[in-house]
C-alpha positions, 0 to 999 in steps of 0.5 A: 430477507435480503437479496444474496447475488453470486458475481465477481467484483474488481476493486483495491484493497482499502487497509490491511486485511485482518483476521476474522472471527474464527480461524481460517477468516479473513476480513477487508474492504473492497473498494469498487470504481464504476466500471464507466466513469465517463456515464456517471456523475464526476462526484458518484461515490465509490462502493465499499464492500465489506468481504469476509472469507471462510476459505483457509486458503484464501484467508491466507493469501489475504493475511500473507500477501494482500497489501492496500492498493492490490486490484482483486477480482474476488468471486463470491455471494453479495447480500445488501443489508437491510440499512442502505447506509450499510456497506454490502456484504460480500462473502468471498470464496475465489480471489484473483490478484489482477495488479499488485500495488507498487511497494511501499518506500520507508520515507523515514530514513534511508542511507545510501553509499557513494563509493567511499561515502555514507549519506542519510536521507531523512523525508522530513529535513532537506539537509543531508548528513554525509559520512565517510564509510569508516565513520569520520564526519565529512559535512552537512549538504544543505540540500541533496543536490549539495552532496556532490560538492561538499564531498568534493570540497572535503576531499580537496582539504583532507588531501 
């Protein structure tokens, strides 16, 4: 038989959470540091709990609002599995949100207005696009540091 503790567990939310097997589940996994890494070893790994919950409330929280990287405290029942290289099973039935992760940014594009101006940054080019906020194109900054001078540049021969 395996060994089944109640305690509380701090720790990130790895992925997305997903629903579970049934409705009113939920399914994640907990990442868990050492509580003092000063004592341990630099390269001890950290601990992957596999959490499921049969509480709707809770599950609904998890599949609504719980993001990667959100720090939990989830209370509950841990049962080790008879295979060591097997994650603990952590069967949740409280969760507390000690720290929401940081939002995420869209990296893909993003337009932002000068005053009259409309530029588009794009994550994978260092060339910024520029526009006037009626659709007449100004230029292309080479970087966006650039952006400055070529409107100014535009507006010297547009006058």
């Amino acid at each position: 038989m395996n060994p089944q503790t109640h305690l509380a567990i701090d720790g990130y939310v790895d992925a997305i959470p997903a629903p579970g097997t049934g409705p009113g589940t939920a399914a994640f996994d907990l990442i868990h540091s050492p509580a003092d890494a000063d004592r341990i070893a630099p390269d001890a790994p950290d601990t992957v709990y596999a959490c499921t919950t049969g509480d709707p409330r809770i599950a609904d929280v998890l599949l609504r609002e719980i993001q990667p990287g959100d720090l939990l405290r989830v209370t509950g029942t841990l049962i080790q599995p008879d295979d060591p290289q097997a994650p603990a099973h952590f069967t949740v039935d409280g969760l507390e949100v000690l720290e929401a992760a940081p939002a995420p940014v869209l990296y893909d594009l993003v337009l932002e207005r000068f005053g009259t101006y409309v530029v588009v940054f794009n994550a994978d080019r260092d060339q910024v696009p520029v526009f006037t906020t009626s659709g007449r194109w100004v230029g292309e900054a080479a970087n966006p540091d650039a952006i400055g001078d070529l409107i100014d540049t535009y507006e010297e021969g547009d006058t």
